[in-house]
Structure formats: C-alpha cells, structure tokens
N, C-alpha and C positions, 0 to 999 in steps of 0.2 A: 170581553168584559162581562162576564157571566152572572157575578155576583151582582152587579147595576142592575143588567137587564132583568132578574128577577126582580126589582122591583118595581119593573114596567108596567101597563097598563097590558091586560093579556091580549089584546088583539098585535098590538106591537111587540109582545113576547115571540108569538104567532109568525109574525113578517119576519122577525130575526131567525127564527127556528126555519122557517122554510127556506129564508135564502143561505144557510151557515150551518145547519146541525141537523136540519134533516126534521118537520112538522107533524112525525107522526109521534103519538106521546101512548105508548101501550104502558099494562099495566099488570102486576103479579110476579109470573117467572120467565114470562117474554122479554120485559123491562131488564128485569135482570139478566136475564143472559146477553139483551144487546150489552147491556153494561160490562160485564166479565170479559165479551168478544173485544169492545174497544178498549178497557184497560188490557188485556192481554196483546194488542197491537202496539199502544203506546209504550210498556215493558219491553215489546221487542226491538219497537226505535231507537229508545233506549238505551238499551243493551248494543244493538250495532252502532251507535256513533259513541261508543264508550271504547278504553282502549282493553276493555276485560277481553274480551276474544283471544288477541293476540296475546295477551299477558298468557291465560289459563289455557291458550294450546283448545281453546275448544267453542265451535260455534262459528266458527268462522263463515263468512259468505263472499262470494266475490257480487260483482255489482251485480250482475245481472239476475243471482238469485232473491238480492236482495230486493230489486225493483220486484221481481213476479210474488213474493209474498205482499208487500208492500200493495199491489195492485190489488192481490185477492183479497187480502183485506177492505180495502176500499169499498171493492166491489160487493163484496157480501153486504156490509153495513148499509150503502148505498140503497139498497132492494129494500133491506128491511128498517131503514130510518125514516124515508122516503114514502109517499103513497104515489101510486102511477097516477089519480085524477083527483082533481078536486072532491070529487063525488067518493073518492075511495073511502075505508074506515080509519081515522088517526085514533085510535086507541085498541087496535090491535092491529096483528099483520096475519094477512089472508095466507090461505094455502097456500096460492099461486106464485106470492111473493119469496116465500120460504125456499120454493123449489126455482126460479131464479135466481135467488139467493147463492145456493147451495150451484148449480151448474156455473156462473159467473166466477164464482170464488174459484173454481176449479180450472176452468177455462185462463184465469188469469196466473193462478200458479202453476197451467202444464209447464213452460218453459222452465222451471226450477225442478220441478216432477221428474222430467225427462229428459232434464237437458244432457245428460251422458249421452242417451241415444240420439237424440237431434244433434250432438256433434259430428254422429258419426254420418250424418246423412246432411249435409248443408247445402240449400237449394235444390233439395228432393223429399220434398214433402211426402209424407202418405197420406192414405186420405183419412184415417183418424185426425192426423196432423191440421189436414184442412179443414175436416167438419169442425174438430174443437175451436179455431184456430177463428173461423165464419161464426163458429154461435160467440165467442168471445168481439168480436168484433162488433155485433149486434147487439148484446148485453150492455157494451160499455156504451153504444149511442144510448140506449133506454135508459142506464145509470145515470149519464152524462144530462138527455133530458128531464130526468126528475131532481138532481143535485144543483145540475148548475144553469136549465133553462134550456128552453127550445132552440134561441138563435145558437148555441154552442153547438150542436146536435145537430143543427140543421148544416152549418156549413162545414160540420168537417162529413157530415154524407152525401154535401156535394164535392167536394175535392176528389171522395171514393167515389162516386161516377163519373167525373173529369179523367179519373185514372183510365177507366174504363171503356169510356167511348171518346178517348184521342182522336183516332182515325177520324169521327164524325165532326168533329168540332173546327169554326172556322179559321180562315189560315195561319189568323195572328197566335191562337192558341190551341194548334192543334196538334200533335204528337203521333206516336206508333199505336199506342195504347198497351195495356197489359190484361195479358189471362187475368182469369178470377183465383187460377192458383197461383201465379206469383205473386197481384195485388196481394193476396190473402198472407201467404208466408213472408212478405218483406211488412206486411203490418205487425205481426202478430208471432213470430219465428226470428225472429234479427232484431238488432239494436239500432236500427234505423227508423222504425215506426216509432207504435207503443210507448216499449223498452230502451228509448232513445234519451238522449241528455235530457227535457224537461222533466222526464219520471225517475229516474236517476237522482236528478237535485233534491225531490218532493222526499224520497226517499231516504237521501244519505244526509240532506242538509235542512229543509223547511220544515219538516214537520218536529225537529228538535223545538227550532223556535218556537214553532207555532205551540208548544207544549212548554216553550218557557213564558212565553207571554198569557198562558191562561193558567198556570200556577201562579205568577207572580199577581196575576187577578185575584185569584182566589185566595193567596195569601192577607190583600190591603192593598196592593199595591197603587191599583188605579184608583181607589178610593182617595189614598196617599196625597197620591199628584192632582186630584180633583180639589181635595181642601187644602194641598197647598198654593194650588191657584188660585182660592177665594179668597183663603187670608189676604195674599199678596195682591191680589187686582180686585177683588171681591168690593171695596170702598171708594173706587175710582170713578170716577165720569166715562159711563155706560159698559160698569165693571164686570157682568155677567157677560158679554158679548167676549171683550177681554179675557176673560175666565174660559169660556166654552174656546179661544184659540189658544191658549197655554194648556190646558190639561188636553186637547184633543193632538198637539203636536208632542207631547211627552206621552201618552199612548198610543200616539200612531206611530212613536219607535219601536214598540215591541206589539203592535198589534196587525192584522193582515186584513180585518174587514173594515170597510166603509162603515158599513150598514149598521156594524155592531156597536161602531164606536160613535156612531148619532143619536141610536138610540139608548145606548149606555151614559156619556153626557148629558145628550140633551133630553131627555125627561126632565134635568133639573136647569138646564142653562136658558131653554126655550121659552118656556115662562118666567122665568127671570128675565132675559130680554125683552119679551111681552110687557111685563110690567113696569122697567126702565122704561120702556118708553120705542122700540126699536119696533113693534108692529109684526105680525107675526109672518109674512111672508118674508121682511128682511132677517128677521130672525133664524129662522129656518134653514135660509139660505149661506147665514152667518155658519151654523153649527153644519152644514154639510159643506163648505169650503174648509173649513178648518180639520173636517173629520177627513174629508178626501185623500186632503194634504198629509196624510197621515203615510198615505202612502207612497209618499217623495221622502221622507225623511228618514237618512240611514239611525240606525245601523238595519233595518231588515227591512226598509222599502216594500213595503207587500210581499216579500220573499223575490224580488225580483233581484236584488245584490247579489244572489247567489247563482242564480242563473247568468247573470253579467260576466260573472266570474270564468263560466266555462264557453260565452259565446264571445268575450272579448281579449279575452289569456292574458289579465291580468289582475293581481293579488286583491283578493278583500280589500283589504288598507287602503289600495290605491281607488277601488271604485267608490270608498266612502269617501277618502279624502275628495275626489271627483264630483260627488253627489253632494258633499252637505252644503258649499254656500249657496247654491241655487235652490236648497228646501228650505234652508235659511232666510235666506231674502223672499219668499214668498210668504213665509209665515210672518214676517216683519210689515211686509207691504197690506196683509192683511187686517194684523195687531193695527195699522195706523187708520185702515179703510174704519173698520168698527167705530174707531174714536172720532176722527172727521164725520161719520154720520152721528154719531154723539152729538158734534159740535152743533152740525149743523137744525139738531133739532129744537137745542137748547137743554140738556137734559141733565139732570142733580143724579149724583149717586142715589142708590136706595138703602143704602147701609152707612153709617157712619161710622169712623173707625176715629180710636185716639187722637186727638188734636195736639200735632205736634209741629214745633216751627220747621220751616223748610234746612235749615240748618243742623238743627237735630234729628231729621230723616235722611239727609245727605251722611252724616256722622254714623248713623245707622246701618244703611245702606252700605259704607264705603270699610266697615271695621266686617259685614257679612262677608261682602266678596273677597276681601283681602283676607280674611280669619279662613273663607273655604279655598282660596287659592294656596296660601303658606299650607294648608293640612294636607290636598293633593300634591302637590310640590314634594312636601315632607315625606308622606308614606310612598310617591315613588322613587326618591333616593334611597331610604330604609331599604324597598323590596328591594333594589339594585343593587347596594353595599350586600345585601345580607345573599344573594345568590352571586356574587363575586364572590365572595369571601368563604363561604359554608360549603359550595362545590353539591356536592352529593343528597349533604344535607340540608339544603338549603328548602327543599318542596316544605320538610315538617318544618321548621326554622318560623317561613311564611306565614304558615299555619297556624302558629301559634301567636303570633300576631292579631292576624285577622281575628281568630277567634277572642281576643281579647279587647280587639276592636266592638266587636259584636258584640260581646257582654256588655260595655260599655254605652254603648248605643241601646239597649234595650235596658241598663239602669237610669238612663234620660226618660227613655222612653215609660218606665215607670215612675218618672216624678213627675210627667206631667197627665192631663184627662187624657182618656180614652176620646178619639177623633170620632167626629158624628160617624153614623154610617151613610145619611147623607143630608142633604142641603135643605132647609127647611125654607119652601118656595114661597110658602104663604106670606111667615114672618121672619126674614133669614137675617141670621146675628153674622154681624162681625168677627172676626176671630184673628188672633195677636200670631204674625206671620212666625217669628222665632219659635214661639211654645206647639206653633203647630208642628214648624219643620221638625225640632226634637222629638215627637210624637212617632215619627216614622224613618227617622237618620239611617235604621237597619237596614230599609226596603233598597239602600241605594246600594247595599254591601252586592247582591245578584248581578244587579247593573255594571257593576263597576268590575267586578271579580268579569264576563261576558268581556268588558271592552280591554281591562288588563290581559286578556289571553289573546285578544284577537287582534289590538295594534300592538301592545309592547312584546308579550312572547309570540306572535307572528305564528301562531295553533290555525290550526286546519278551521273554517267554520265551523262545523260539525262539533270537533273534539273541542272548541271554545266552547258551543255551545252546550254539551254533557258536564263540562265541569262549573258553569252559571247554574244550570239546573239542579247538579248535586247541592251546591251553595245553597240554591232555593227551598230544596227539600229539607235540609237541617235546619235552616230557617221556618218553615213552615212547622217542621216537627215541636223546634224549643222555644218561638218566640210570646207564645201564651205562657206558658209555663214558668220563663223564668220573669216574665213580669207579672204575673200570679205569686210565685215566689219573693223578686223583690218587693212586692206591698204587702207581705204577709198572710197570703191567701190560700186557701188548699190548691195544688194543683192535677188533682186526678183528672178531674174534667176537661182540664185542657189538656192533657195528653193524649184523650181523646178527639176532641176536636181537632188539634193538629193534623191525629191520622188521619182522618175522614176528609181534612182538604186536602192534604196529600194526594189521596183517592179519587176524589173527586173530581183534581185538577188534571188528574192523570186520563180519565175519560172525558175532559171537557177537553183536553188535546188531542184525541181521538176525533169527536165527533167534532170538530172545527175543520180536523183534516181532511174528512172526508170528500168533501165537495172540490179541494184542490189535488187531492189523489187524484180523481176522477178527471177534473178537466188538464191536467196534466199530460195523462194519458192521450185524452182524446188531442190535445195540441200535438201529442206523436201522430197521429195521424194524419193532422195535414200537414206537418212537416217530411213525413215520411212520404206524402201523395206530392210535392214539391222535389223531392230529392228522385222520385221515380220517373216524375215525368219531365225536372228541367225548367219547372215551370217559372222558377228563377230568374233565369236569362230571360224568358219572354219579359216576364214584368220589367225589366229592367229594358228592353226594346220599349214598351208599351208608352213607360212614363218618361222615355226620352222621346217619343215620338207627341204625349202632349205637351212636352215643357217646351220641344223645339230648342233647348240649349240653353234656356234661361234659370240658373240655378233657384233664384226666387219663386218663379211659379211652378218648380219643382218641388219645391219644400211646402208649398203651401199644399198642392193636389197628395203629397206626400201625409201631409197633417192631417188633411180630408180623409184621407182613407182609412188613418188608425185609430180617428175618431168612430170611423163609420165599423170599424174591429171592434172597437170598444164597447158598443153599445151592448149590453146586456152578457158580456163573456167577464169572467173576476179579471183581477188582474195579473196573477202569475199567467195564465191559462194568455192573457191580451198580452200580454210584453211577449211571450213566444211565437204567437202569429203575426206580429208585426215585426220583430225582431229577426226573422226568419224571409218575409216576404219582402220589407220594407228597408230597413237597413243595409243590407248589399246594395240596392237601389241608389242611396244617397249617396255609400263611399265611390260608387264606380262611376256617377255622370257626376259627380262632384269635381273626383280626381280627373274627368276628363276637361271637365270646365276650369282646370287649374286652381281650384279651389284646394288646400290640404285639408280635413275633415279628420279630426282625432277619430279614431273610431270609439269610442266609449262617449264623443258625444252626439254622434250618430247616433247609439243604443239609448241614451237620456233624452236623444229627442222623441224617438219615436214610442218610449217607456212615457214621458209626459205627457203626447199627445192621446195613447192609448187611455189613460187612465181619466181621462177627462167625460169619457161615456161614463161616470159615473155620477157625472153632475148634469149634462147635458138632455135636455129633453129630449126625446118623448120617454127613454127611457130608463134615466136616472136610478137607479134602487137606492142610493143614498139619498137622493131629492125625494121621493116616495114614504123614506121613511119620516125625514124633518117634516114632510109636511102632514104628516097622519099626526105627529105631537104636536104642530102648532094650530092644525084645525083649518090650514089655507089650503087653496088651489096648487096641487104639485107644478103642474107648467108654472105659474107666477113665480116659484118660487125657485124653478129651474132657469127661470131667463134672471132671476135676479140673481144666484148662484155663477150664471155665464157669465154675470157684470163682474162679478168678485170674481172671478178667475180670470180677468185679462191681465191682471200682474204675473201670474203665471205662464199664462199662452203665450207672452212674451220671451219671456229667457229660454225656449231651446232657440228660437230664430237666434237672438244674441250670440248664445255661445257656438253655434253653427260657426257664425263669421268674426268672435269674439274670444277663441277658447280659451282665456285667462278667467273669465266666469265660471271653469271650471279650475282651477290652479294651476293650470297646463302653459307652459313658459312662463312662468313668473318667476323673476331671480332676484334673491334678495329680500330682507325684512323690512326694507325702507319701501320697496315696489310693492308687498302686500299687504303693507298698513296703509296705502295710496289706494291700493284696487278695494280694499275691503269697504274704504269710508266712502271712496267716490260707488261704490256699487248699491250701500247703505240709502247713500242719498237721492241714488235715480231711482232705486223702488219708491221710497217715499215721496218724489215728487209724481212718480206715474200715478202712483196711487190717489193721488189730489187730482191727478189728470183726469182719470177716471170718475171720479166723484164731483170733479166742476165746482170744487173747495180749497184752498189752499191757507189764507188766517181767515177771508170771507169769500164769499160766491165770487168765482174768476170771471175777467169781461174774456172774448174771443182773441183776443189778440195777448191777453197774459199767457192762456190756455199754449199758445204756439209757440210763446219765446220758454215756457218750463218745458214742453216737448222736443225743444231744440235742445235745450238744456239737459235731457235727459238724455239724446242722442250721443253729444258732448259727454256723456257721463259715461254709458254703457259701450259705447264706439269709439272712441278716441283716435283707434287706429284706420275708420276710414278718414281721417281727414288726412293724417300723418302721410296715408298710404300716395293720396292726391300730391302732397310734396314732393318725398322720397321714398319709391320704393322699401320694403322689407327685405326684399333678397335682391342677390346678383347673382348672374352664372358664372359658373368656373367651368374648365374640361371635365369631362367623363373620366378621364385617367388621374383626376386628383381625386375622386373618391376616398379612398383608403386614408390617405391624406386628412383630407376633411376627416370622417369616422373618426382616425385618433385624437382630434382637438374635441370634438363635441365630450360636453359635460355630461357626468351622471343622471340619467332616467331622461336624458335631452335626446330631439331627433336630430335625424339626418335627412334634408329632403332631396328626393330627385326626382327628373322629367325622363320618364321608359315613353320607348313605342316600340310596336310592333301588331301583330295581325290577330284577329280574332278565328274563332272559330269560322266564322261566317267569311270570313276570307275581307275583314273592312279595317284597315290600314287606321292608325288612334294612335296619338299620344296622352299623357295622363301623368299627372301629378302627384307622386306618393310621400308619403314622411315616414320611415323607419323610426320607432324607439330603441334606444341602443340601454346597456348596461352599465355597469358601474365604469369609470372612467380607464382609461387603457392606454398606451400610447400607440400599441398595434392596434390597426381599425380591422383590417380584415379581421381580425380575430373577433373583434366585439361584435361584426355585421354576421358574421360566423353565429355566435349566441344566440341573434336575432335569429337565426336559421336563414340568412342570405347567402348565399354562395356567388360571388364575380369573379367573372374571366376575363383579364386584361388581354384584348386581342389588337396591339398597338399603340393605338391613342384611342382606340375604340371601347368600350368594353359592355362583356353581355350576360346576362343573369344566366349560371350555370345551375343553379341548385335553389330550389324554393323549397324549404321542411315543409311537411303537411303539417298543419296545427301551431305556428309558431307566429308569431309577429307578422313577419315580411308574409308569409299566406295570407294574415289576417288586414293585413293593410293595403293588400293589392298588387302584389308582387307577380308578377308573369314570368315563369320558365321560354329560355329561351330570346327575350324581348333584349334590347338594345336600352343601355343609362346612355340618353342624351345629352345631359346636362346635368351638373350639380350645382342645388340653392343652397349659397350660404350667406348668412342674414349680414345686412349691412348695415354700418359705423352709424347707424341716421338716430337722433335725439329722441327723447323716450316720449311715445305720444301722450301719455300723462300732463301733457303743458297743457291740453286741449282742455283738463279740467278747470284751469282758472276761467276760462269764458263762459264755462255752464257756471260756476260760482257765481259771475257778475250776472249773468239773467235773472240767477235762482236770486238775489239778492234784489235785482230792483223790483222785482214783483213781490218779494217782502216788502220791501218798502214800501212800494206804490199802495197795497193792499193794508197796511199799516193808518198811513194816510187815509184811505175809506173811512177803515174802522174809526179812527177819532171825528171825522164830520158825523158820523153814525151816530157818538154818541153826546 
C-alpha cells in the first residue's frame, strides 16, 4: 500500500520501510541505480511468467536458472537496501556494502553461471564450488538478518550446526552428521536447499503477485476499496472499526504484509476509532486483527496458496475453494466482535449519512446485489458463448469486450468526483455508496480478468497472474487520460503520470520482494537441513512421545510450536517451516490414531497457527505498528488483539475433526446452504461468547447453553458419530469395487499396516482422493498413483508414485489394506442443528426480557 503509507507519519514510514523494503533511503545516482537494479528484476519476473519465451524461441530458463537469478537479485538489493546496524548510514551505502553486494549477487547466480559444468560433476564439488558455495551461504544468513530479522537468521544457523554435529547431539536427536562439503553442496549446489521448492514459488509465482498488488496500489486501487468501505459502513454504529475490517479484508487479498497494511489503513481508521469511541488500545487491536487476517484470505494468502499448491498436489481452485469459508467466517465473526463492542459502549455514529426508511435501503441494497449479480452472470455466459463459438478467435473477440467494458467504466467514472485521496480524520463527510463505487468500477476489471483466468480458464498461477498484470498496466497507462478526456481536459499530463506509476509500481514490486526472496531461501535451508539429516521422523517420534496417543494434546503442542515459528519470521518464509516440520507430524499420528485428516487441512492448520505470531506478543510487528498510531502500550494491545483472534484460533481445531468447514464432503446444494448458515451463525455467536455480550451482558449460565450451541453448530457430527458410526468395514479385496462407486473429487478410505523403519508393527488410517468418476477403480487408484496387488483375499500396496496423492496422503509401499471404510446409510448429522437453534433462541429471549425491565 505504498501510496497510503506515504502519507504516514515518517517514523511509521520508517517501521514499514525496515520491515518490507528495506530502511535505508540513499540519495543522487545510488538511489537511482538501486531503482534501475529492482525495476530491471521486476521486468525480468515479468518477462519469465509471461508465455513470450516460448512464443519468440528466446530467453528461455528452466527453474533452476530461474531461482539463481531471482536469488541474486534479492541478494544484491538486500546489501544495499538494507543497513547491517542501527548505527549504520541510511542515506547512503557504504563501501563494504557495495562489495557484499556485488560477491552475494554472484554467489547466488553461480549455480545459473555454471550450471553446464556442475552438471557434469554432481556431488563432486570443487573447492571453488565450495568456497563460493560457504560465502553464499553466509551472505544469505547476513541478508536474511537485515531483511527479515534476527530469529530467521538465527534458526536456520542453527539447523546448519544440527547438520553438523549429529554425532554430538543427544539420542532422541542425534544422527551421522555431515562434512562441511556435503552440508555445503546439498545447500547451495542442488535443489534440495536453497534452490528448493519455496524459492522456486518466490520465483516463478509470488513475486508476480506481489507486483500485482503494489501496481494495483499504485494505480487507486486500495484507496478504492478504502472509500468504498466508508461510504458503505463509514455511517454505521462504530462505522470506522467496520471500515478498518472491510477494506483491510479486500486488501489483504492482493496484499502480503501485515504491517503495511496497518499502517496503510490505519493511519486513518485508528483515529477514527479513537474518536467513535472504541479507545485506542481496542482500536489498534481492531486494525491489526483485521490487517493480519489479510493473510488467510485467498486468492494469495500471504503467498502462501502457492506454496500449498506444490506441498499439497493440488489445483489453485481447489486450495481457494478450501481456504475461503474459513477466512470468511473470521472476517464475519470479527465485523460482529467491533459492533458488539459498539453496543456494548453505547456509541452514535460520527457521520451521518442520508436518512432513508429501512424500506428504501432494503430496495436499495437488494436492486445493488441483484443488478451486480445479473452483470457477473451476464458477462460470464457472454465470455462462454463467445469462446464456444469464435474457436481461434475468440482471445481478440474477449477483447473487445472487456475493452468496451472499460471504456464504459471509466465514462461513469468521469461523471462522477474524483474520490478523496484520503479520509478526512478530523471532520470526516459522508459519502453516497453508489457514486462512489462508480468512481472506481475499472479497478475491479484487474481483479476480475486474475480470477477469470485462474478459476474459470484453469491458467497456471503465474500465467493468471502476467495476464491481470498486463490488464493493470493498460489500466494504469489510459485510465487518467481518458477521464481527462471524457470531461474535456488536456491529457498530456496524464500520460505522463500513468507512465511514471507504471514505473514506479514496477519497483515497488521489486523492493516488497525482496525480503521474501530472501527468507525463502533461507526456509531452503532448513528444509534442506531436515531432509539431510531425517529430522522429520524424529519429530514426529518426539511429539508422539508428548501427546502419548492423544490426538487433542497433539494438536494443541502442535499449535504451540508454529506459534512459537511464527514469532518474528514473515509468513511465506512461517508456513514452510512449519509445513515442512509440522504437518507430516499431524497426517502420520493422526492417521494412526484413526483419525482421516485431509491433508490440505493439515496445511490450513498449521498455515493459521503460524501466522498468528503476528499478532501475539512479545513479538507482534503488526501489533507494534497499530500501536506506534494509536499512541498505546503494544503488549495491551497484543493481548487485546489475542482476545479478537479466538474466533480464529478456533476453526483449524474444527476442521481438523470437522472438514466440511473446508467444503470437503459436502454433497449437494441443499447441504451447503445448511453448512454455510449453520457455520455463519456459530461464528457469530462465539463471537458474543467471547465478548460476554449477546442483545445484553450474558449471565454464566446463557454464556454455556450459546457454547453448547455452537458446538451443535460447528460439530454436528460428534454427536451423530456417538449414535451411528460414519463408516463400516468391508474386505480388503473389495477395494477396486469400492474405488469405482466413489464420486468425482470424493475419497476412498482404508485401514494399511505394516512395519516401520524402526522395525514397530502400526496400523494407520488413510483417505485416497480419487478423479473424475470411473467405473474401473483400479484405474482411478492408478491416477492417484496407488498401485494394489490382489494377493487372495489379501491385498498389498505394490506401487506408491513419488509426488502423487497416495505418497502425499500416507501411503506405504509394500504395507498390507486391512480393511476398507465405506460411509454408512446413517441420517445427516445436520438435525443436530435444530437444538443449537432452540438454545440460540431462548437466550434471545431470555436476554430480550432483561432488556425491557431495563428499560
């Protein structure tokens, strides 16, 4: 949010700058060449997730060269954005920086340099190999601690001396150890460290985004959705608070920092809460739940969707479809927390907006949503008919559409005012929701062209992403100009200004990225110190040896931990160290505790639990910066922040043992307008649970029968489960069988046993996702990459693909299918919702009745 934060107060420009872009601010022809260095990075991102490559025969990179420029870039900028101390100079860059600079940058691109001759030599390092190879690896710890913080820095140079002295280390975690040359060449020489899947992603897929969300900044964008959230809630009972969680959950879909988007917001929501009446510690706490939350909510989840992608093997589509009602129902349960403390202070809007009957806003309201539903409806049959029908030429067809779309959207947008550039705190007007949304109807054209490629043409992230971007750029190029034009204005001057955010945007994508280059990388490293030394199986010994078999005080010591990852590491950089240590963890004493655990909400658990070190004391840097604008105690405002995040911390436990809170077995439209309303409505009463509010102050005993209620609401199926089982077994020899009845994108579960390394005899509960429907199952377990061998009535996993489903879900070569679960006839535990209805209702009531002796 780049354009906000410049209107920040400069100490808080400062805080964002050091955590996100790097605090040193030089000045002359230093300036400018950092600036040439990161626009000439972002051109080249660019340019590789664009399909020009292969189109023009020229340029082409395979991954791996791509990750080591990628890196060197990082790395150089890193040195020279960056000062190594406090004490160092931020308006210029020292000698010494220049020449780490410059050796880092090189160090990260040998593996592209040389990669010819490192093929010809694999796991024969020389000692150029190594020494480059050692300063590269020490470089990126010094980068890694001026970018992204010491704790990052610090623990992945302890994992590299865990590599190291194995031998020394005691029983429960101690290993062979490895030389300093093989540590050295599996970090730093192979696509197992470094150069390994999280730098890869940063690479070929996050830093698009991260350069579509600081164009579409730099275009209006966030400004956009900041004054269309005022219009709209800006008049409400304690409308600023309301405001600060609508535009920070419509920015925290295309934004990646915390921090930037606290202090981008809230400079103006903060004190607006302040003044409402909300007191500045709650305040603060409000705009840092709301900004956090920014990074649960697809489509780019802190860049974490895309890493999902490659550690859970399955489709974009399906981890958003996966992801949004749970980012959904937190931003809902939080929108109600803000208004219940509204309530509960007594507190008047601070703006008054046209007084219209409730009738005539209902009319209002209902002519908006229905008039934007019939238009998206409309233009995606149009784009459907017209690429059925046009074949070839169906791409210009589109084209000419949109573009007509556009023009249209920007002659609205010239009939009505030009939108503030921002919120006026002292004396803030009103402003008429419609005339604003037609003020910026263009900015949704990017948006939408991103999500039109990425769910309906089913485009690679990346190439979704390049073609949103191009969108954005024509946009940024003509959208001054021709609303210059239609009010009869010259437009030379905007045709410059366009360029110039163009440019602008183009290096603000750069210097965002750098700090996630950077810990990327370093996340290769102790994934790479994990994969060398096995350290995997031990943890997963460790934390069955404290849970003792109890899957609950597994998931809790589990949440403990990637809180405890969290704490001061971003969040791409947190969801790979946890996702990497933590995650195999859950699916394998899960599935031994018979528990079946999707694995994607494995990943959302230990992804939501990570990200909560960003609110959590002592070390919060989103808490740090709400509270430098509201002028409170950061701890105060970190333990209030905690309180607002329990509607949160709750739904990964839920979908652990609940996974229809992720859309996962839900069959049917009648059963998802059931789970959507009953899930709607257990947020909203946790969230009164929370606050010890519901129409007035609960006694202890309402507090328990709405908690029960909401247990009824979010669990249905423990109670069902106490009735009638979910599954029954069949033979191991009806497998195939089974496979060909299950439905499209539905599992298949079975009970395997067999021997571990360690020689300890385990059964274990797995769920196969299968394909489109089939009537041969082998064939479709086939797809999955499961291979069985019918040996009787017996039968035994002949074949596990490496990287396919059945590896990803737990599958053991060799292990024996005991048993096949297939779900039984029993009534939909959905009934269990009419009981939390009758609680939720008498404590309306009851609370009802208060209020009138009250008054």
């Amino acid at each position: 949010m780049s354009t906000d934060i410049e209107k920040a107060p400069e100490a808080l420009q400062q805080l964002v700058a050091d955590n996100d872009t790097g605090g040193r601010k030089p000045t002359g022809a230093t300036a400018a060449f950092i600036f040439g260095v990161a626009l000439l990075w972002a051109l080249f991102q660019f340019w590789y997730a664009s399909p020009l490559p292969f189109a023009l025969g020229f340029g082409i990179l395979n991954d791996t060269e791509a990750r080591a420029i990628h890196l060197a870039f990082a790395l150089f900028l890193a040195f020279l954005a960056w000062p190594a101390l406090k004490s160092s100079p931020r308006d210029r860059v020292p000698l010494v920086d220049w020449g780490l600079a410059l050796v880092a940058a090189f160090a990260g691109a040998y593996l592209m340099l040389f990669y010819a001759q490192l093929a010809t030599r694999p796991g024969q390092p020389t000692t150029v190999d190594v020494v480059v190879s050692l300063a590269g690896v020490v470089l990126l710890l010094e980068a890694t601690r001026r970018a992204v913080g010491w704790p990052m820095a610090a623990l992945a140079a302890i994992f590299l001396a865990y590599c190291l002295l194995g031998p020394w280390m005691p029983d429960v975690l101690a290993h062979k150890g490895a030389s300093l040359n093989r540590l050295i060449s599996h970090m730093w020489l192979t696509t197992e460290g470094v150069y390994g899947i999280a730098l890869g992603v940063s690479a070929g897929t996050i830093f698009v985004y991260v350069l579509f969300g600081a164009l579409l900044d730099r275009a209006g964008g966030g400004n956009y959705m900041m004054q269309v959230s005022f219009a709209a809630l800006g008049h409400l009972r304690g409308g600023p608070a309301k405001v600060a969680v609508v535009s920070s959950a419509l920015n925290g879909m295309i934004s990646g920092s915390s921090v930037s988007n606290v202090v981008s917001g809230g400079i103006f929501t903060i004190p607006l809460m302040k003044k409402a009446g909300y007191g500045g510690v709650k305040a603060g706490a409000i705009e840092t739940m709301s900004s956090v939350n920014g990074q649960i909510m697809p489509p780019v989840m802190g860049a974490a969707a895309f890493l999902m992608v490659e550690y859970v093997g399955i489709s974009y589509s399906e981890i958003v479809k996966h992801a949004v009602l749970p980012a959904t129902l937190s931003y809902i349960g939080l929108l109600y927390i803000v208004h219940l403390e509204a309530l509960k202070m007594g507190m008047q809007p601070i703006v008054q907006a046209v007084q219209r009957t409730w009738s005539a806003r209902l009319m209002r309201i209902g002519l908006g949503l229905s008039g934007s539903v019939a238009v998206v409806c409309g233009l995606y049959y149009v784009l459907q008919a017209i690429k059925a029908t046009l074949g070839p030429a169906a791409p210009f067809a589109t084209a000419v559409v949109l573009l007509a779309m556009y023009v249209y959207a920007l002659k609205q947008a010239a009939s009505c005012p030009d939108l503030p550039d921002d919120i006026d705190i002292e004396n803030p007007k009103p402003l008429e929701t419609w005339p604003t949304v037609k003020a910026g109807l263009h900015y949704i054209m990017p948006i939408g062209a991103l999500i039109w490629c990425l769910m309906v043409e089913e485009m690679s992230p990346a190439l979704s992403a390049f073609w949103a971007v191009t969108v954005l750029v024509v946009l940024m190029l003509t959208q001054r100009p021709l609303v210059e034009w239609f009010r009869g204005h010259k437009t030379a001057e905007a045709w410059s200004h366009g360029w110039m955010s163009v440019v602008h945007g183009f290096n603000d994508g750069s210097r965002n990225m750098i700090g996630i280059g950077v810990a990327t990388a370093t996340a290769g490293v102790i994934v790479g110190a994990i994969t060398l030394t096995g350290l995997g199986l031990r943890m997963t010994e460790f934390v069955e040896f404290v849970a003792q078999g109890n899957v609950m005080v597994m998931l809790l010591f589990i949440a403990f931990v990637c809180l405890v990852l969290g704490l001061g590491v971003p969040t791409t950089a947190n969801y790979v160290l946890v996702a990497t240590l933590m995650a195999p963890v859950v699916v394998e004493l899960g599935a031994q505790s018979g528990l079946i655990i999707p694995l994607i909400a494995v990943h959302l658990f230990v992804f939501y639990y990570g990200i909560m070190g960003d609110i959590t004391p002592p070390v919060g840097l989103a808490t740090f910066a709400a509270a430098a604008i509201s002028g409170e105690d950061s701890i105060k405002t970190g333990i209030q922040g905690s309180v607002y995040a329990l509607r949160t911390v709750i739904l990964p436990f839920i979908w652990i043992f609940n996974p229809q809170l992720l859309l996962i077995d839900v069959h049917g439209w009648a059963e998802l307008v059931r789970l959507l309303v009953a899930c709607t409505l257990a947020t909203l009463i946790f969230a009164a649970v929370t606050m010890n509010w519901f129409r007035v102050k609960s006694h202890l005993w309402e507090t328990a029968l709405l908690l029960v209620a909401v247990v009824l609401l979010f669990r249905p199926d423990f109670f069902m489960d106490r009735l009638h089982p979910a599954y029954q077994s069949v033979p191991a020899a009806q497998v195939f069988e089974v496979a060909g009845k299950v439905a499209s994108d539905d599992r298949v579960v079975m009970v395997i046993q067999g021997s571990t390394i360690e020689g300890r005899d385990i059964a274990k509960t797995v769920a196969l996702q299968l394909g489109e429907a089939g009537a041969d199952g082998r064939k479709r377990l086939l797809d999955a990459g499961l291979q069985l061998v019918p040996l009787g009535d017996a039968v035994q996993i002949g074949q596990v693909k490496f990287g396919t489903r059945a590896a990803k879900s737990g599958f053991e070569q060799g292990w024996d299918v005991s048993a096949v679960q297939v779900p039984t006839d029993r009534p939909t535990a959905h009934w269990f919702y009419l009981p939390a209805l009758l609680l939720i209702g008498f404590v309306w009531w009851n609370q009802g009745r208060r209020m009138k002796r009250v008054v």
